[in-house]
N, C-alpha and C positions, 0 to 999 in steps of 0.2 A: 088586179083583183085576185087572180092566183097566187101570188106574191103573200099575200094580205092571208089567204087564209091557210098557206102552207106555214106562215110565222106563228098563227095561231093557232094551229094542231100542233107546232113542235113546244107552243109553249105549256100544253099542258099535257101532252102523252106520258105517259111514266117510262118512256124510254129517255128522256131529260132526267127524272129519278137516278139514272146511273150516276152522275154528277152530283147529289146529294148526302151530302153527312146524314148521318143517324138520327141527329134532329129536325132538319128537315124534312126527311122522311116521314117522319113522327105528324110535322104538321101537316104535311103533305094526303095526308091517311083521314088525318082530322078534321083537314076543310077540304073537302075535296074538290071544290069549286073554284080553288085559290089554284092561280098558275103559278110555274118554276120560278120566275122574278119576283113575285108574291108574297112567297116561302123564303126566298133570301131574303129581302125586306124585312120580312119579317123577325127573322135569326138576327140582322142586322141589328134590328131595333134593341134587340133585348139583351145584343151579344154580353156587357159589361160581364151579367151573372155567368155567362160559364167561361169566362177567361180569363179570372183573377183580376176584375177592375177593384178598387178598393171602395168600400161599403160605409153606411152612412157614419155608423160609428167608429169606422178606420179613418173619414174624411176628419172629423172631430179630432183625435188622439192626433192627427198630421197637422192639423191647423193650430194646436196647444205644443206643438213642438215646434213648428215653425215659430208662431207668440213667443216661446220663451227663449227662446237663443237671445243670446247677450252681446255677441259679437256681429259687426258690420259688413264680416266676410261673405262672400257669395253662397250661395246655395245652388247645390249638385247636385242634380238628378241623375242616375244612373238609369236608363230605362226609360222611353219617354211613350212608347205604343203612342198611343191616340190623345196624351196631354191629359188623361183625366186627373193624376195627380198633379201636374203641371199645374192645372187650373185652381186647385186649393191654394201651393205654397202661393200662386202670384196674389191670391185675394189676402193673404196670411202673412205675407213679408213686410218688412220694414220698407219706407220708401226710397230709405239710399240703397236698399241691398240691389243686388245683380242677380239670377237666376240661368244656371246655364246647364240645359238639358240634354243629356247626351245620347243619342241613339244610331247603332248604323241602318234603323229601317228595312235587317232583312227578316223579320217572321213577325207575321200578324195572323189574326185567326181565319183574315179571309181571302188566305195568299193574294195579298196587294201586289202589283209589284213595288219593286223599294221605291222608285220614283212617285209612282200614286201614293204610297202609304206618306212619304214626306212630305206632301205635295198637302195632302187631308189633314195630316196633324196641324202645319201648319195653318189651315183654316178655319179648323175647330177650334184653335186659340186665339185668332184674330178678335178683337175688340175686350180680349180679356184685359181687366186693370193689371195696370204696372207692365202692361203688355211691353211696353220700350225697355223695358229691361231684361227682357228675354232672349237669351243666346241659345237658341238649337244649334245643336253642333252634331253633324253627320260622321258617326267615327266609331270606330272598335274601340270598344272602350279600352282595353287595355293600351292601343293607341295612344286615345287620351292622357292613359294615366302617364305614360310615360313624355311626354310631352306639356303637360300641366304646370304652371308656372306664378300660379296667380297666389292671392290671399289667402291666410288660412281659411278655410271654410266655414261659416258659423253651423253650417248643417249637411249631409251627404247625405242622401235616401237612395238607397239601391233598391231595384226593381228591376235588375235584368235577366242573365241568365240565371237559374236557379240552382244550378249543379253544385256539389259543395266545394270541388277544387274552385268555381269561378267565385261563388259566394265568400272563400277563403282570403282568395286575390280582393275582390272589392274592401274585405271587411280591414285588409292589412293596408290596403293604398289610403282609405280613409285615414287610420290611424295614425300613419308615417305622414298626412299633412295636416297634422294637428287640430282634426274637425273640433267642433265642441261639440256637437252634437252627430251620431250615430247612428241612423235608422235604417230600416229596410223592409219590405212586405213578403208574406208569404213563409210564413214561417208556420210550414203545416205540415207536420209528421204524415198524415197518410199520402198527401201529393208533392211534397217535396223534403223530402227527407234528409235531402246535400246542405239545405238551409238552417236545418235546424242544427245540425251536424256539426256546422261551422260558427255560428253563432253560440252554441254550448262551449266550443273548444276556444271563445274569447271569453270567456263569464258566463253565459248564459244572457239572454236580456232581461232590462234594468225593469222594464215596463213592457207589456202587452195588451194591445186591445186587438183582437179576433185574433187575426195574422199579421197584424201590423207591430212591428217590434223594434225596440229602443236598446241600445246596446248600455 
């Protein structure tokens, strides 16, 4: 009995607050009724909008870029978080293509550990179509790149680290394997400014919807 209600005084004294982001705090303020695990659920739910998940009109402009490649070659995901874009190109690809997504699963929003985080992504794509055709691949990317040995790619969509030397390296390793197509997300002067940086210094991109960009 003690037990039981020492767990439910820790779960909602606002000394648990110290372990809260600014936005839970926020909700925390708001519903005041709602305990600690409540509030993250809650964040949880909604995380996509503050972490760069890609939006309905960015899903659109990926799904007409996946459609139109021409070539049979695989499709590379740089950047795999939580599979939200994953889940587009598989609905979006060809049925012979391949898909192989790459991530080493160390930063998510809601410090997973890397085992949990890979363990979930893999989950939330379970019974996705064309799911068998799906290669998670746990690796640094630049790892990857150097060890990569497959098809030219019909498409590369980067989405990982945003910095512009890394954005740089991605934008060259695509190039050098002859994609036919170019993409990448997050190309937003006030919060990543290495992205656009680097993407200018290839042409500029060909096409943009919000922050979703085509080289």
């Amino acid at each position: 009995m003690l037990k039981r209600v020492v767990k439910k005084f820790l779960n909602n004294i606002n000394i648990i607050g110290l372990r809260l982001d600014q936005d839970e705090r926020e909700l925390l303020n708001k519903y005041p009724k709602a305990t600690f695990r409540q509030v993250s659920y809650a964040k949880a739910m909604t995380y996509p909008k503050k972490v760069g998940e890609i939006s309905m009109n960015e899903s659109r402009f990926l799904m007409e870029l996946v459609q139109s490649a021409r070539l049979a070659g695989p499709i590379i995901e740089i950047g795999s978080l939580f599979g939200s874009s994953t889940k587009i190109i598989l609905i979006s690809k060809k049925p012979e293509q391949i898909v192989i997504s790459v991530d080493n699963y160390s930063w998510n929003p809601f410090d997973f550990p890397s085992e949990l985080h890979q363990d979930l992504t893999a989950q939330l794509l379970e019974g996705q179509k064309f799911i068998k055709d799906l290669q998670l691949i746990n690796s640094d990317k630049n790892s990857f790149y150097k060890t990569y040995s497959g098809a030219k790619p019909s498409l590369v969509f980067l989405d990982a680290i945003h910095s512009y030397s890394e954005t740089k390296t991605d934008i060259e390793w695509a190039i050098a394997t002859g994609a036919e197509i170019i993409a990448g997300h997050d190309y937003d002067e006030k919060n990543f400014p290495g992205v656009v940086k680097a993407v200018q210094e290839f042409g500029g991109p060909k096409r943009i919807v919000e922050t979703l960009w085509q080289l």
